[in-house]
C-alpha positions in Angstrom: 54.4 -48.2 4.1 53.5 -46.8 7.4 54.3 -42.8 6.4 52.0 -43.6 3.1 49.5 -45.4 6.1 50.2 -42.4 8.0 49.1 -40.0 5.1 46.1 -41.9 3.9 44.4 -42.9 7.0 44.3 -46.8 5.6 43.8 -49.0 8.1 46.8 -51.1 9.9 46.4 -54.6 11.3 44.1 -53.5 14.1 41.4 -52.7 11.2 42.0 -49.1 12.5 44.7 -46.1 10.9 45.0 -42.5 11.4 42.1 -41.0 9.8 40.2 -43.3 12.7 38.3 -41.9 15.4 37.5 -42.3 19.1 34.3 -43.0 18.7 34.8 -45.2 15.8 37.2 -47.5 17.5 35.0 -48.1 21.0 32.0 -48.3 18.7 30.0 -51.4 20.1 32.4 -51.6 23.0 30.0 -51.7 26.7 32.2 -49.9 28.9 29.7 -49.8 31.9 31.5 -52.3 34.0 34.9 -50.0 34.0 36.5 -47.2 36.2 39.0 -44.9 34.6 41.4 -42.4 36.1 42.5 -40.2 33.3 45.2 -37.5 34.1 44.4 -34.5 31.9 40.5 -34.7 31.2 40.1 -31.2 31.2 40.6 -30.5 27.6 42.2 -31.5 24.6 42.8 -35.3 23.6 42.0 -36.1 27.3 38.8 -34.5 27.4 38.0 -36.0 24.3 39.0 -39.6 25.9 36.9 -38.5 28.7 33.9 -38.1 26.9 34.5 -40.9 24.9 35.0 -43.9 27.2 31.9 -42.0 29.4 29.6 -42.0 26.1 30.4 -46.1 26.5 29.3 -46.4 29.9 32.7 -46.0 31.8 32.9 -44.2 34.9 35.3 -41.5 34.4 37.4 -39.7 37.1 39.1 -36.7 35.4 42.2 -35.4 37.3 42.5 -32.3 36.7 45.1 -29.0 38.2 42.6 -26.6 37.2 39.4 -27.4 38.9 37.0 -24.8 36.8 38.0 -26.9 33.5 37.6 -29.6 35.2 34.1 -28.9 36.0 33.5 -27.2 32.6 34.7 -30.3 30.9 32.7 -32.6 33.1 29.3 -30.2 32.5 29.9 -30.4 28.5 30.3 -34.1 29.0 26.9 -34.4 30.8 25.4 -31.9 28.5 25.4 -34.2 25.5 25.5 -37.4 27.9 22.8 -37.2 30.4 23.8 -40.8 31.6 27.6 -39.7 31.6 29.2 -41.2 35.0 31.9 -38.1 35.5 33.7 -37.1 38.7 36.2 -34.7 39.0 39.2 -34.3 41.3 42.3 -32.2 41.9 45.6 -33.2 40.9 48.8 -31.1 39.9 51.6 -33.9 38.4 54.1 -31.0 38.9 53.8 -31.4 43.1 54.4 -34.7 44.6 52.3 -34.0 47.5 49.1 -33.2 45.3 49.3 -36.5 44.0 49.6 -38.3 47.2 46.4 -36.3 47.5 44.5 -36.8 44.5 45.8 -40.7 45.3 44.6 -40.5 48.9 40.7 -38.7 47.5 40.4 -41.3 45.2 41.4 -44.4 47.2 38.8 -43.0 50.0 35.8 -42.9 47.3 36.3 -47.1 47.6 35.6 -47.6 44.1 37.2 -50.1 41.5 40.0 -49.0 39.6 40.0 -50.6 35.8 41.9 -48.0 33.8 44.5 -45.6 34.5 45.1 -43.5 31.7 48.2 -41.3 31.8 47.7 -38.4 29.5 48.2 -34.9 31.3 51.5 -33.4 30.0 53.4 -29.9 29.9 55.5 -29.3 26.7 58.1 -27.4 25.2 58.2 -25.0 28.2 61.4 -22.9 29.0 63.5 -24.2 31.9 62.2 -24.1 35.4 62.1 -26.5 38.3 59.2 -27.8 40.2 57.9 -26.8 43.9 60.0 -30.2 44.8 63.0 -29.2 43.2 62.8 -31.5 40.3 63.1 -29.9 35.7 59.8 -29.0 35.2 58.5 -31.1 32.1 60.6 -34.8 33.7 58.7 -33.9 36.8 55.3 -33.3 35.2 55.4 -35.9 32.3 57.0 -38.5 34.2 58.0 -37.9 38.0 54.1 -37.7 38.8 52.8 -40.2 36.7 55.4 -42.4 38.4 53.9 -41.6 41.5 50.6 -41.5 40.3 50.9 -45.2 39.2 52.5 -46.6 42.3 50.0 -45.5 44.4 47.3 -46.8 43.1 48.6 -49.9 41.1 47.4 -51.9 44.5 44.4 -51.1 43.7 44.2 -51.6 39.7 45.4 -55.6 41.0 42.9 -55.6 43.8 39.9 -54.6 41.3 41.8 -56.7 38.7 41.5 -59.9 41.5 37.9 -59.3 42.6 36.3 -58.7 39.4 38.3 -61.0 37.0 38.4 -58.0 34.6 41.7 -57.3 33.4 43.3 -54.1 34.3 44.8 -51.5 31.6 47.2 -48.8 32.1 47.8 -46.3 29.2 51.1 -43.8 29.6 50.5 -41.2 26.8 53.9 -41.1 24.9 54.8 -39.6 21.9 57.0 -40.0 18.9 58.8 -37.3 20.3 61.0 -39.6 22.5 62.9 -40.0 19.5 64.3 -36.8 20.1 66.2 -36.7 23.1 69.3 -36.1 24.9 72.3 -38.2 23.4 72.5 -40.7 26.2 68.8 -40.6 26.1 68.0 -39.5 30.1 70.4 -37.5 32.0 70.5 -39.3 34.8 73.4 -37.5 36.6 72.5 -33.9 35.2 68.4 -34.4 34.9 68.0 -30.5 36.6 71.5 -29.2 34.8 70.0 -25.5 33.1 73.1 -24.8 31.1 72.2 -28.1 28.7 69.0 -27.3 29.0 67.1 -27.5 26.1 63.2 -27.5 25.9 62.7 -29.4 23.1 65.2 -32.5 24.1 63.9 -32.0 27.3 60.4 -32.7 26.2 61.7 -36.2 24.5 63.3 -37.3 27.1 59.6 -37.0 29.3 58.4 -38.9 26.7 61.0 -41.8 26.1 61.1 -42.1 30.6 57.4 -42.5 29.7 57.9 -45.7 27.5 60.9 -46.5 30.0 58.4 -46.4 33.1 55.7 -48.5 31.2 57.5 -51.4 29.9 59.7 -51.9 33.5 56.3 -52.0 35.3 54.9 -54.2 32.6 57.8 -56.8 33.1 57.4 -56.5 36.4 53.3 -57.0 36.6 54.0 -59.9 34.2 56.8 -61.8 36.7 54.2 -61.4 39.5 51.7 -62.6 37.2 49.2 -59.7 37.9 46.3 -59.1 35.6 47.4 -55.5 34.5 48.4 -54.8 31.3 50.6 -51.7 30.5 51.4 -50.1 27.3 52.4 -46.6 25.3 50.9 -44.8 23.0 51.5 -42.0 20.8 48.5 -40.1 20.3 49.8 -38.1 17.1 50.4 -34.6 16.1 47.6 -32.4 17.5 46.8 -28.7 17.8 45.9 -28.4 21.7 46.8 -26.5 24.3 49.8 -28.2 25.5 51.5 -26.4 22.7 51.2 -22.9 24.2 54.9 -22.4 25.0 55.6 -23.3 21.0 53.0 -21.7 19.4 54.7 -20.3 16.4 57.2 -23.7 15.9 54.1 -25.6 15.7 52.3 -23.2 13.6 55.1 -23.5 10.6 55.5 -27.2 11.1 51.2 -27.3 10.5 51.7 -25.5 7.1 54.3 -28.0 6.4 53.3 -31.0 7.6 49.5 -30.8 7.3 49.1 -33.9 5.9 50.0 -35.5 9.2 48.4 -33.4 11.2 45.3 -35.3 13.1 42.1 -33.5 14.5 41.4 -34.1 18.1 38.5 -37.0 17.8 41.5 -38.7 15.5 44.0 -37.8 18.3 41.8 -39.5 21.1 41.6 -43.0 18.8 45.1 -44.8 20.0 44.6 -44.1 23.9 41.0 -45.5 24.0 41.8 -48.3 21.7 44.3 -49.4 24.0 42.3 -48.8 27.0 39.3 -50.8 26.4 39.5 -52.6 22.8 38.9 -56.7 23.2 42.2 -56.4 20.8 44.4 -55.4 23.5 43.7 -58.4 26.1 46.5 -59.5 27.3 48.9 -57.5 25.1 51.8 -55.6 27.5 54.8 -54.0 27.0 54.3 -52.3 23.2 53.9 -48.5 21.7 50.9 -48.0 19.7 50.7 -45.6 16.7 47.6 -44.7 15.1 46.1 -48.2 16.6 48.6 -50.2 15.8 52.1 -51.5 17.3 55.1 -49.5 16.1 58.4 -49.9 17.4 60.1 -47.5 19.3 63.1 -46.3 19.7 66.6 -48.4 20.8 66.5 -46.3 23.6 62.9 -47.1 24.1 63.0 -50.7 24.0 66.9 -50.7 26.4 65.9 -52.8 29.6 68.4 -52.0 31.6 67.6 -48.4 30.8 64.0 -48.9 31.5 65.5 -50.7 34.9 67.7 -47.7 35.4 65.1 -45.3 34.9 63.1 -47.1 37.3 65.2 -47.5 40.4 66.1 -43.3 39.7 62.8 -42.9 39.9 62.0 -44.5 43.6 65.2 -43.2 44.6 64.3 -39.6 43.3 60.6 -40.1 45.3 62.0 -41.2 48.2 64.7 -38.3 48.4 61.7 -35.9 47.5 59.3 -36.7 49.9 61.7 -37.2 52.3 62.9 -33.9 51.9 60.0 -31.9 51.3 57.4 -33.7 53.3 
């Protein structure tokens, strides 16, 4: 049922399927009141969630490595959306310190923080290792949103507090974390370039996504903070982030086009998880196409998610500690 969903663009539970848009799923949604931080909002899906949750009345911070996007994206925005709330600031996920940056920028602009979207991503690239030492696409896709999320989760629960407006975090996943390494992250050999392989390497970013957002939202939920976390899969998409792949993706189009999503479809999960009424309260789940899917065994292992977790501190801390 849900590859024929999948095909047909038939609605799900939510009311909502594949063939659904961004704009379609906020429609009627007052977004005024909101904050988001969205990682990526330069182009592709991002900048179309960007747009999106601005053309509700959301302020929107786009992080962003490359600044003229950034301020391209943030001019198009405006262009069509004279009332558009759009700020942009510097962040490269790839460089630990940069996000301690972008974190430090944005916490000094003492503004609310609603919605932290997760998006940015690097994918299929060949093997190289980040400025800190750390496999290129774990340290993008998932080291920095790590980061990212820690620094400013104080202030997601502060807003969450002072406004009585529930806070959302989206971590921008993909079906992809299906196809990883065979003990699913390599937690002893994460930087190892003779098992390198792009591809595997790519779903393992993606499953430690999933990993990283159902740990913190067990964790948010034992504390009893009103944050809400949750993954998403956005959908097969022809945007930049496929540059290293190219040709691959190119074949698997002609043979695949039936599943192949546009990017106003592609932008539809992430938003509806960010500000639908349907997803109050709801933590801990992996959304397909607007609707929950379950993920892989992997996905949903707690003590993995738990594992990943304390690597990930541990992997900061050495990190910084090291570099900075």
């Amino acid at each position: 049922m849900g590859i024929i969903r999948l095909i047909t663009g038939w609605p799900g539970p939510s009311g909502f399927g594949s063939a659904t848009t961004a704009e379609q799923v906020t429609e009627g949604i007052d977004a005024s009141h909101l904050t988001v931080v969205i990682t990526g909002g330069a182009s592709g899906i991002g900048l179309e969630t960007a747009r999106v949750l601005a053309l509700r009345g959301a302020h929107v911070i786009i992080a962003a490595r490359n600044m003229e996007a950034a301020n391209d994206a943030k001019q198009n925005i405006i262009k069509n959306n004279q009332n558009a709330k759009v700020d942009i600031l510097q962040l490269d996920l790839s460089c630990l310190k940069s996000v301690k940056a972008f974190a430090d920028n944005f916490l000094a602009l003492n503004i609310p923080l609603n919605i932290l979207i997760n998006n940015a991503g690097i994918m299929f690239c060949p093997y190289q290792l980040s400025q800190d030492g750390v496999e290129m696409q774990f340290a993008t896709n998932h080291l920095g949103h790590f980061y990212l999320t820690k620094l400013l989760l104080d202030k997601m629960k502060s807003t969450a507090s002072a406004t009585g407006i529930e806070g959302r975090i989206v971590n921008v996943s993909s079906v992809a974390h299906l196809h990883t390494y065979k003990e699913g992250i390599k937690f002893d050999t994460i930087n190892d370039k003779d098992s390198y392989s792009e591809k595997l390497a790519y779903g393992q970013s993606k499953l430690a996504n999933l990993l990283h957002a159902n740990e913190l939202s067990r964790l948010l939920k034992e504390e009893g903070a009103n944050v809400t976390v949750n993954s998403v899969h956005p959908g097969l998409i022809m945007t930049n982030l496929m540059k290293h792949s190219i040709k691959l993706m190119r074949i698997m189009n002609l043979l695949t086009y039936v599943l192949w999503k546009n990017v106003p479809q592609g932008a539809a999960t992430t938003c509806y998880v960010a500000v639908h009424p349907n997803m109050k309260g709801v933590s801990g789940n992996y959304y397909l196409d607007c609707n929950e899917w379950p993920a892989s065994d992997f996905a949903r292992d707690p003590k993995m998610a738990k594992k990943l977790w304390d690597y990930s501190n541990h992997l900061l801390q050495s990190v910084i500690q090291h570099n900075y």
